[in-house]
C-alpha positions as CSV (number, residue, x, y, z in Angstrom):
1,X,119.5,-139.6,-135.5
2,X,118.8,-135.9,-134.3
3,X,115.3,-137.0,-133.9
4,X,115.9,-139.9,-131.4
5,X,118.3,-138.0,-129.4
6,X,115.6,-135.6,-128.9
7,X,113.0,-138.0,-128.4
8,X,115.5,-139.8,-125.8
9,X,116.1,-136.1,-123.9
10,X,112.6,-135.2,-124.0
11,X,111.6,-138.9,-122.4
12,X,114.0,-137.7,-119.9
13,X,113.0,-134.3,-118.9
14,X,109.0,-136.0,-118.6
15,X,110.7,-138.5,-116.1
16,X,112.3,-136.3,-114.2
17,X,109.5,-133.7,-114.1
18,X,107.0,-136.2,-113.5
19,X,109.0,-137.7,-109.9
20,X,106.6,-137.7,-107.3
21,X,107.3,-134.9,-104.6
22,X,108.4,-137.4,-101.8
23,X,110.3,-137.6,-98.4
24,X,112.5,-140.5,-97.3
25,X,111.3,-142.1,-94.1
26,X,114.8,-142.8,-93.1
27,X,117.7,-140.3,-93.7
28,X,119.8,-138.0,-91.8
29,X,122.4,-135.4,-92.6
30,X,124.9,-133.9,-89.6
31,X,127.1,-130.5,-89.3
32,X,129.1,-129.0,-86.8
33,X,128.9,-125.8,-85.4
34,X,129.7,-123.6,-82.6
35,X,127.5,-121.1,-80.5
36,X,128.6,-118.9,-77.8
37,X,126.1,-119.2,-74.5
38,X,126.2,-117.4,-71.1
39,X,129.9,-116.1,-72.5
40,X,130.9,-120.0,-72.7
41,X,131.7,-121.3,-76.7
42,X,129.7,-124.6,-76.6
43,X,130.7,-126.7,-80.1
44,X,127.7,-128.8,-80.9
45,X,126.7,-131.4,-83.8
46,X,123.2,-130.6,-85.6
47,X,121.4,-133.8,-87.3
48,X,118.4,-133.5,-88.9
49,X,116.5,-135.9,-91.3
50,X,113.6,-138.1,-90.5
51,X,113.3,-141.5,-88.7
52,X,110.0,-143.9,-89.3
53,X,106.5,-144.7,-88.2
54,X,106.1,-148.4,-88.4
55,X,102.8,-149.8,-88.2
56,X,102.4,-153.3,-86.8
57,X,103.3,-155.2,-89.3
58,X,106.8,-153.1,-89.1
59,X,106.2,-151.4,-92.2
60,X,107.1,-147.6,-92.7
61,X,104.3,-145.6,-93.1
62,X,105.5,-141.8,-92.1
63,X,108.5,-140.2,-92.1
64,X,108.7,-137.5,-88.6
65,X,111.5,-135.1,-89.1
66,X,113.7,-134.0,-86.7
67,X,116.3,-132.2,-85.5
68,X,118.9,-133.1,-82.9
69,X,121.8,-130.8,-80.9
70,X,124.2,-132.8,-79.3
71,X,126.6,-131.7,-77.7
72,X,130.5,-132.3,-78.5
73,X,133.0,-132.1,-75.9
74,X,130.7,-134.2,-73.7
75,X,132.5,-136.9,-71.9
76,X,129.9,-139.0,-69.7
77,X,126.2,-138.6,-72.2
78,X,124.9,-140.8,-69.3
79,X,124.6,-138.2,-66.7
80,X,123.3,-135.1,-69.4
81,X,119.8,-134.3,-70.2
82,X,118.0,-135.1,-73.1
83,X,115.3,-132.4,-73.7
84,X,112.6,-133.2,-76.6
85,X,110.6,-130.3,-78.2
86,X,107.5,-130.3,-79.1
87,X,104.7,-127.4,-80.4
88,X,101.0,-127.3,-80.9
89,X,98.3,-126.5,-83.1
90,X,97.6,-129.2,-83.1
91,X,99.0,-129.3,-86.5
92,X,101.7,-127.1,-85.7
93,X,105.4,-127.5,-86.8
94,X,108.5,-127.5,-84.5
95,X,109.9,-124.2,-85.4
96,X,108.3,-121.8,-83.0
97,X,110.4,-123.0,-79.7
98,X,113.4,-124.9,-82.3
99,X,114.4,-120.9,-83.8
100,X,113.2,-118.7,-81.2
101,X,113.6,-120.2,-77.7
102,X,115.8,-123.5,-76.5
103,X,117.8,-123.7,-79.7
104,X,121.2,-122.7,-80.5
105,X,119.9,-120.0,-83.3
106,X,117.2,-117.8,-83.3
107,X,115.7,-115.9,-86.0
108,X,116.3,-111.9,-86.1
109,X,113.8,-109.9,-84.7
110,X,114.1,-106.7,-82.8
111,X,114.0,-106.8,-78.4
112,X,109.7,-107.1,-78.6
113,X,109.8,-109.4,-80.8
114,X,109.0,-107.9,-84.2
115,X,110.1,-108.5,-87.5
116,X,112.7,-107.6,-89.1
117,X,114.2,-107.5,-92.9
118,X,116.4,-109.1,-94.3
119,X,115.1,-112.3,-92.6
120,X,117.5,-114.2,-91.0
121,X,118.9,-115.8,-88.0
122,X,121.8,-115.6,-85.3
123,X,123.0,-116.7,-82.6
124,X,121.2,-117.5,-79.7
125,X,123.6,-116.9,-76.3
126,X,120.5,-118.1,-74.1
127,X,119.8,-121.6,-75.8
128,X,120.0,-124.1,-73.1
129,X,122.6,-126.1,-74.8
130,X,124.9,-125.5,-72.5
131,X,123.1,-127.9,-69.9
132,X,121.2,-130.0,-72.2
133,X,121.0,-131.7,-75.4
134,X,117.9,-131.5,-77.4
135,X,115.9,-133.0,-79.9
136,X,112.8,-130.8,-81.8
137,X,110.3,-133.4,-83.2
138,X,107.6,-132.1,-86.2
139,X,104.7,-135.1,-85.5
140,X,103.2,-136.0,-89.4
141,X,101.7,-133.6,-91.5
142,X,103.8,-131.2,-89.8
143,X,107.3,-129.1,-91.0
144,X,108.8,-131.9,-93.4
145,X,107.0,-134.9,-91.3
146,X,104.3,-136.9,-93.8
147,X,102.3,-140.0,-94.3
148,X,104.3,-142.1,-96.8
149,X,101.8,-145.2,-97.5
150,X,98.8,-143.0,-98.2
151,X,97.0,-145.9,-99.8
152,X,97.2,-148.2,-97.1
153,X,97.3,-146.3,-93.8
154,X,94.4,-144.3,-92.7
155,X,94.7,-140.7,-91.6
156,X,92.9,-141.6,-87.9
157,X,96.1,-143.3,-86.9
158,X,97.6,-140.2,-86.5
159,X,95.3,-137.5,-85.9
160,X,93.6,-137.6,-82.2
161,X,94.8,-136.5,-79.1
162,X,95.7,-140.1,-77.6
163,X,96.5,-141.3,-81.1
164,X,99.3,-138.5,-81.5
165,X,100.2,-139.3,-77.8
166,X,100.7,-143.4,-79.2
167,X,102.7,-143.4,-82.1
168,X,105.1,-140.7,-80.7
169,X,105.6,-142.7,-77.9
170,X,106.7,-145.2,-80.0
171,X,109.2,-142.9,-82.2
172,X,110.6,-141.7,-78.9
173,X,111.8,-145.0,-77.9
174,X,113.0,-145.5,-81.1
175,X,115.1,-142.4,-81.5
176,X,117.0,-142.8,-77.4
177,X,117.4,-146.0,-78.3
178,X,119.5,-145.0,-81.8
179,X,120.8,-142.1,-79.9
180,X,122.2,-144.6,-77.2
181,X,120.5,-142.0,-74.9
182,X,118.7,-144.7,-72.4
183,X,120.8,-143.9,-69.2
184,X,119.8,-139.8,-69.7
185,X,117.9,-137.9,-67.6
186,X,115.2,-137.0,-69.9
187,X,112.7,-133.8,-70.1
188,X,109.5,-133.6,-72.1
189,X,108.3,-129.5,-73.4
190,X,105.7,-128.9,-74.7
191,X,104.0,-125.4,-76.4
192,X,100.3,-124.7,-76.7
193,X,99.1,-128.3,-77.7
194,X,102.5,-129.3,-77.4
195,X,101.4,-129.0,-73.3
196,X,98.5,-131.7,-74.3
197,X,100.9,-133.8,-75.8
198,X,103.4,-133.9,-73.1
199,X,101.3,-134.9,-70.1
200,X,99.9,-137.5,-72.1
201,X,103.5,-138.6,-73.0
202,X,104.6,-138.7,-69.8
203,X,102.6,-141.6,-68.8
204,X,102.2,-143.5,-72.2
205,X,105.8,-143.5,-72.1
206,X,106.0,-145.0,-68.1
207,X,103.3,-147.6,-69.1
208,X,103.9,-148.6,-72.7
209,X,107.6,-147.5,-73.3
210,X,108.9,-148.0,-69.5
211,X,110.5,-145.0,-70.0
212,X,110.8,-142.5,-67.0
213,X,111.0,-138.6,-67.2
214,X,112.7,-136.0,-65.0
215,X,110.9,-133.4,-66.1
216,X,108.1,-132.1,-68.0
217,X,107.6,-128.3,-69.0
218,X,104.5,-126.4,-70.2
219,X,104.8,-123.6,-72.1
220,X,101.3,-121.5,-72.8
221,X,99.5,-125.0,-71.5
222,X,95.8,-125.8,-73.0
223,X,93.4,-126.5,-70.8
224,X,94.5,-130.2,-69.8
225,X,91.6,-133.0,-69.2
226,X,91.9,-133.0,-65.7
227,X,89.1,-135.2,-65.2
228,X,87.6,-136.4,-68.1
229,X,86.4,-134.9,-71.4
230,X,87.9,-132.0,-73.9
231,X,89.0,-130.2,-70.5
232,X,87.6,-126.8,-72.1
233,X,86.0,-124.3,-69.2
234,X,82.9,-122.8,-69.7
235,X,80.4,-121.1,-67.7
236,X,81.0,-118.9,-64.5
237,X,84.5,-120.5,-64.1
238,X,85.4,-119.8,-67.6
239,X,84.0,-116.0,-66.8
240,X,86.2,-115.6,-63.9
241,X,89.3,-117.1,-64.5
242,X,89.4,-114.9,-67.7
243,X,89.6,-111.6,-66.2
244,X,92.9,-111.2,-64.9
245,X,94.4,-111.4,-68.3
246,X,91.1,-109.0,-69.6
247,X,93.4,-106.9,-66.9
248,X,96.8,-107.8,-67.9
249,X,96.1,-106.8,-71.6
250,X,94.2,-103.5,-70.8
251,X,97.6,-102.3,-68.1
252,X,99.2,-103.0,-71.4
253,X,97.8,-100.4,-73.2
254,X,96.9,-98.3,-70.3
255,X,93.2,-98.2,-70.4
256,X,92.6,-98.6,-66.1
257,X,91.7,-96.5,-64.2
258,X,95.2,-94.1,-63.3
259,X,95.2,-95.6,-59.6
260,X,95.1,-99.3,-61.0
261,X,97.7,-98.2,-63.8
262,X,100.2,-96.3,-61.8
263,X,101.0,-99.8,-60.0
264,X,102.8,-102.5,-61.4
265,X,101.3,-105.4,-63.2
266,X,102.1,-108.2,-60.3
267,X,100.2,-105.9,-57.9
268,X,97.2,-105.4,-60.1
269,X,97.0,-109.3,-61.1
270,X,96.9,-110.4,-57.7
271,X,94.1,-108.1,-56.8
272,X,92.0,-108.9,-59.6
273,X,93.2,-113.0,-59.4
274,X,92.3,-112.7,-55.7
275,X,88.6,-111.1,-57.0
276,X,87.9,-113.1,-59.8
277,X,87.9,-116.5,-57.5
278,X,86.6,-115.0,-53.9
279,X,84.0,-112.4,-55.3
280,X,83.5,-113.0,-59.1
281,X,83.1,-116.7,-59.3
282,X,80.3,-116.3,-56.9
283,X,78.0,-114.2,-58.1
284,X,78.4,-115.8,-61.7
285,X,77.6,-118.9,-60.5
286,X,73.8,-117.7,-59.4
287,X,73.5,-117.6,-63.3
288,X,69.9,-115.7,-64.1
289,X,69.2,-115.7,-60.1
290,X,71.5,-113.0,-59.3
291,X,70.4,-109.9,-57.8
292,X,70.9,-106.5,-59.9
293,X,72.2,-105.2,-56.7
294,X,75.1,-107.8,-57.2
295,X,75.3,-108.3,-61.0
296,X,75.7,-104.7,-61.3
297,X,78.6,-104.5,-59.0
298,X,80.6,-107.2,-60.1
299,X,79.8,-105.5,-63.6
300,X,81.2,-101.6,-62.4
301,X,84.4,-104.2,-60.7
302,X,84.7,-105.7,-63.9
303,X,84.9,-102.5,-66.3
304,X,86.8,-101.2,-63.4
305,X,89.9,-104.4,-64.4
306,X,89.2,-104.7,-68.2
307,X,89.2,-101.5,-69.6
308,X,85.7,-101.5,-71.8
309,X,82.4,-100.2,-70.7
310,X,79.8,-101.3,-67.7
311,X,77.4,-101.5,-70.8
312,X,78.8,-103.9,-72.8
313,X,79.5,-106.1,-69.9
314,X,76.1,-106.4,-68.6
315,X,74.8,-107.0,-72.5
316,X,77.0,-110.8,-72.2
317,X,75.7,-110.9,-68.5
318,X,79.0,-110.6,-67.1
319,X,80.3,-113.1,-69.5
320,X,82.4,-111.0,-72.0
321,X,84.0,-113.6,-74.7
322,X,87.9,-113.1,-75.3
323,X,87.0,-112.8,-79.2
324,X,84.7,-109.5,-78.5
325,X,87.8,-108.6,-75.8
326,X,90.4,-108.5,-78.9
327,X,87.9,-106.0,-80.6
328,X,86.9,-104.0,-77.9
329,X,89.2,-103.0,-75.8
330,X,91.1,-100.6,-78.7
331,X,88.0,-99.8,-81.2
332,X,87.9,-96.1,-80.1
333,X,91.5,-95.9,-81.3
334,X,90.5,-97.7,-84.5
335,X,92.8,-100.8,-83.7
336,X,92.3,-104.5,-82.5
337,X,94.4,-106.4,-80.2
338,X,95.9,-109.6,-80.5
339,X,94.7,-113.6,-79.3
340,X,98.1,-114.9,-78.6
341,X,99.9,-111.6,-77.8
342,X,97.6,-109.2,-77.2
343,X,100.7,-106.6,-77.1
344,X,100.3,-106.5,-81.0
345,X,97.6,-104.7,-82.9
346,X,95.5,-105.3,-85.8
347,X,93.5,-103.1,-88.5
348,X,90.0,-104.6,-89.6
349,X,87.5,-103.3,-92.5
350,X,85.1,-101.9,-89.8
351,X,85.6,-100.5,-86.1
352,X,82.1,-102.3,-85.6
353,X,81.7,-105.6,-85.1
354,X,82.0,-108.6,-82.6
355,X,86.1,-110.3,-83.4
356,X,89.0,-109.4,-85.1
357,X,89.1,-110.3,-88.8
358,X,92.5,-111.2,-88.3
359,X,95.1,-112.5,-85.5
360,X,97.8,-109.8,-85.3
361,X,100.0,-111.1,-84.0
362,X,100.0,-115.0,-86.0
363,X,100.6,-112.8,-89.0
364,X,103.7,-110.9,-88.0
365,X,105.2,-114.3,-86.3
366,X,104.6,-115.9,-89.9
367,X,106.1,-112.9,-91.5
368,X,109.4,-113.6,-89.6
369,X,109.4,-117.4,-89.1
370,X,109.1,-118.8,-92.3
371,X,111.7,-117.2,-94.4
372,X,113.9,-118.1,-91.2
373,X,113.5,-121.7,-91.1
374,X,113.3,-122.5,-94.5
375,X,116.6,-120.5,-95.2
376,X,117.9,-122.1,-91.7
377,X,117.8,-125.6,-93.0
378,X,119.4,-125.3,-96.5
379,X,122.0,-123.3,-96.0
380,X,123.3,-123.7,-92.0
381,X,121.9,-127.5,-91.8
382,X,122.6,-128.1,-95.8
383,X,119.2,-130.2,-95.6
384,X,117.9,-130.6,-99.3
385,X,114.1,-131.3,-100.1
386,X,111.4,-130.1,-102.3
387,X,108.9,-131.0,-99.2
388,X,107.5,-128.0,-98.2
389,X,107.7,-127.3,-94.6
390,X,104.2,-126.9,-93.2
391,X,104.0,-124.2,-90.5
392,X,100.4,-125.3,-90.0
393,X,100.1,-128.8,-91.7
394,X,96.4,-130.6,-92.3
395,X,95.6,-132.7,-89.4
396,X,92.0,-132.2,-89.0
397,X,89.2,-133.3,-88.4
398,X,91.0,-133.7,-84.9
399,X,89.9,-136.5,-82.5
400,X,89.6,-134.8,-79.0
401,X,87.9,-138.2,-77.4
402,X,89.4,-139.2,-74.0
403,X,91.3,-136.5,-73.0
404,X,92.7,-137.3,-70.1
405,X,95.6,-135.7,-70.4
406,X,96.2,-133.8,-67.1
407,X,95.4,-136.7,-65.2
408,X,97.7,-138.9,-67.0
409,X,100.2,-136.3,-65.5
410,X,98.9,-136.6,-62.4
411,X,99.2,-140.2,-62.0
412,X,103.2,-140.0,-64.2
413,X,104.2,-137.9,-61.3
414,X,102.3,-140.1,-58.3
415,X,104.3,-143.2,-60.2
416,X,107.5,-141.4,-60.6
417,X,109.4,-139.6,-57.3
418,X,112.0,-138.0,-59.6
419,X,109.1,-136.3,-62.0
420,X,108.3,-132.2,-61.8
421,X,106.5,-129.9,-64.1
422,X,106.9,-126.5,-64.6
423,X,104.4,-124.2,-66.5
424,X,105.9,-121.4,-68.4
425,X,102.9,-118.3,-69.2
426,X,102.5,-115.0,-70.4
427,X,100.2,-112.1,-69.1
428,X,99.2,-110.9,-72.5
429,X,98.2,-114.5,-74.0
430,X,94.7,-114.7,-74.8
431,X,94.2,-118.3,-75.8
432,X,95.9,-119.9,-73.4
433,X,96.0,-117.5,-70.4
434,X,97.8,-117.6,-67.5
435,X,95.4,-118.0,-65.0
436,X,94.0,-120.7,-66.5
437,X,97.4,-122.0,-66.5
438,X,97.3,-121.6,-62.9
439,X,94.3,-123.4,-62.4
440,X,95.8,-126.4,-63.8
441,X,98.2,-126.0,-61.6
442,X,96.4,-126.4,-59.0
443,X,93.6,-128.9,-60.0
444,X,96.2,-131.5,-61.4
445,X,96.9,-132.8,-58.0
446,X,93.8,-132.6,-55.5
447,X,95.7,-134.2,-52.5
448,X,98.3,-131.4,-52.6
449,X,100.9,-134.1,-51.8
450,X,103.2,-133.2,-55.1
451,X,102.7,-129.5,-54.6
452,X,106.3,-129.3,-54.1
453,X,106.9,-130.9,-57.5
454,X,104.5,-128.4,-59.2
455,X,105.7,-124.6,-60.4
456,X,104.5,-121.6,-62.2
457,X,106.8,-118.6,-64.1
458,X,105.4,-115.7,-65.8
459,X,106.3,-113.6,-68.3
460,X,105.4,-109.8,-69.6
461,X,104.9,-111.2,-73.0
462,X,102.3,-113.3,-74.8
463,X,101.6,-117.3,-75.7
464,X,105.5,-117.3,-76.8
465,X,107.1,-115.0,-74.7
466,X,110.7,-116.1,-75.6
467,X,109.9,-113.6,-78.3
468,X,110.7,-110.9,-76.1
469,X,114.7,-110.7,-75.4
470,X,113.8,-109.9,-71.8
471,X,111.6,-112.6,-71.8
472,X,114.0,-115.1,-73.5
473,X,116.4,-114.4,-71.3
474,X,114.6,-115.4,-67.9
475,X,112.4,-118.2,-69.3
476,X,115.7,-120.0,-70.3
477,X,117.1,-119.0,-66.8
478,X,114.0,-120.9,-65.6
479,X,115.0,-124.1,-67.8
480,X,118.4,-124.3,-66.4
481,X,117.7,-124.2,-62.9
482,X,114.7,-126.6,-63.5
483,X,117.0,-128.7,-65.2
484,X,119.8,-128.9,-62.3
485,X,116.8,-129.0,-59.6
486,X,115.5,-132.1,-61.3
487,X,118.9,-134.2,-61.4
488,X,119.1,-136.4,-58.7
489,X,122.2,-137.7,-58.4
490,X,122.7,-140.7,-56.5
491,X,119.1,-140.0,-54.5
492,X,116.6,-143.0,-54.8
493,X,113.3,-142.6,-56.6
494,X,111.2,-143.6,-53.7
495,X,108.4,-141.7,-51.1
């Protein structure tokens, strides 16, 4: 008898052990809470859990997990804004902007954004939930999202820039619709890839979804397919429109020359914004045909805005790669700087050398972020799962095909009176940098006809620059009165 009892128990405990690691496609869980914003107690219900991906045979065949702040004492939903959240990578989870910029906790860091032990999170009394509900999205492969039919769905359905922009379309319509959230004024955001992501949205939702946005904001934007193609810039305007932040990052750590660094950053980036395009531009465009009378001009202007030498300049014939930037600008102090937030430093094997071994800054966000948000959801959201969340999840090899991305903004906001987009940058990001993001700006719409619809804010941070209290404070400023700019009212959507 004692030996089929423990027959029985053991059978048990290789049943239980052998469960597969799985996610439900459909499940929620909700909890109240309170947070104190702008001195105002706002009470709020979190729901997180996942919702499907149906193929077209309406089969499940991913789960995407979300997580939605609504707010409670909210009388007429109609008239308040739904905001959904989306990051990068691509491959990229929710959690950068959901714990440490829009939402209603953030994780503990000090004012620069640095980490800090015990791990943790509080309160954030900036989140824009005063204004706006919102809604942080992981796409598959991503925090707790994942493919649940591995065997019969293929891993291109997901993983492409205008496939990711398709089947999120779709889950957005599903998720208003079971959020009754049709007749609210609706705002897209988008971080790093996120930005990608967005502008496709914004049209794939008018056309396929009939679905029409107020808003759309661009935090750290790629370099949109304004035209056609990837939408990467190489060459003389790639050259150019990289040396403001060469001179944002080099103020920084106060390596100009003492009449450039006793001014203030503003005044120095429009000098060197007005001679990278007017001066710069032009002489790099000659290519091999330029004289040395000019090449070794705009290589003395150029030492004269980065910070590193005439020599090394004229070695990449005026045009320096960021990567050797992050390595050069610090190696006589024995330090690197960082690609997304050059602010932060690095220590590598060898001072010599042509990159970082390392991005500085990546590695202290991770430090803080991912004890936060996997403590965050089980014991403040009580959300149980053996998933693990992915902070960078597998999504590669990437289709990049047919990125038309910034046009398909373009043409959103020709279709749609009540659309504006606002681009949110910081001085010190190296990857997606701030002119560029002005150039975007300006190229999206040739005719100049929407300019009014069109802004740019910048920061004295990096690619996330909510990181920095100061920061945090002023880029949600900017979401709120983005936000009340782009309701309406009763005003017509018409020319």
């Amino acid at each position: 008898m004692r030996s089929i009892l423990t027959i029985i128990i053991l059978s048990l405990a290789i049943s239980v052990s052998a469960q597969d690691r799985m996610i439900s496609a459909n499940e929620t869980t909700s909890t109240k809470h309170q947070v104190t914003i702008k001195g105002n107690a706002v009470s709020y219900t979190a729901t997180t859990g996942t919702q499907p991906v149906w193929n077209t045979e309406g089969k499940a065949i991913a789960a995407v997990h979300f997580t939605y702040y609504e707010r409670s004492d909210i009388k007429n939903r109609a008239a308040r804004p739904l905001v959904i959240s989306f990051n990068g990578g691509p491959g990229s989870a929710s959690v950068w902007m959901h714990l440490a910029y829009t939402g209603p906790k953030i994780l503990k860091v000090d004012d620069e954004g640095f980490p800090i032990q015990p791990y943790g999170v509080k309160d954030n009394p900036n989140s824009i939930l005063d204004v706006a509900d919102i809604v942080f999205v992981n796409p598959v492969n991503t925090g707790y999202s994942r493919i649940i039919d591995t065997e019969n769905t293929s891993r291109e359905f997901f993983f492409g820039v205008n496939e990711d922009i398709s089947y999120l379309a779709e889950w957005i319509n599903t998720f208003v619709t079971r959020m009754n959230r049709w007749e609210s004024p609706k705002y897209l955001i988008g971080e790093s890839y996120g930005t990608t992501r967005v502008s496709g949205l914004a049209l794939e939702l008018q056309n396929r979804q009939w679905m029409y946005l107020n808003g759309v904001i661009l935090v750290s934007p790629t370099e949109l397919g304004i035209h056609s193609g990837t939408g990467r810039r190489d060459g003389p305007l790639g050259a150019a429109l990289r040396v403001p932040y060469f001179a944002a990052a080099a103020w920084y750590h106060e390596k100009l020359p003492s009449d450039l660094q006793s001014k203030d950053l503003l005044e120095v980036l429009e000098e060197v914004e007005n001679y990278s395009v007017q001066k710069l531009m032009p002489t790099l465009v000659k290519g091999g045909f330029v004289s040395d009378e000019e090449k070794n001009e705009a290589a003395k202007m150029m030492a004269r805005y980065s910070g590193i030498s005439e020599k090394v300049i004229l070695q990449y014939n005026l045009d320096v790669p960021t990567s050797f930037f992050w390595k050069e600008l610090l190696r006589d102090e024995g330090f690197t700087v960082g690609r997304l937030d050059s602010r932060y430093k690095g220590i590598d094997r060898t001072d010599g050398g042509e990159r970082p071994d390392f991005n500085s800054e990546l590695t202290s966000w991770l430090h803080a972020f991912t004890p936060a948000i996997n403590y965050y959801y089980k014991n403040v959201l009580k959300y149980e799962t053996d998933i693990k969340y992915n902070m960078f999840g597998p999504v590669h090899p990437w289709n990049r095909d047919g990125n038309n991305t910034g046009e398909n903004l373009r043409q959103a906001m020709a279709q749609n009176p009540y659309l504006h987009a606002m681009i949110q940058s910081g001085y010190y990001d190296g990857a997606t940098k701030y002119f560029d993001a002005k150039y975007t700006m300006w190229q999206i719409d040739p005719s100049g006809k929407m300019q009014d619809r069109l802004s740019f804010k910048g920061y004295r941070s990096g690619h996330m620059m909510y990181l920095r209290n100061e920061d945090l404070i002023s880029s949600n400023d900017h979401l709120r009165e983005f936000i009340k700019k782009t309701l309406p009212g009763n005003k017509p959507a018409k020319y």
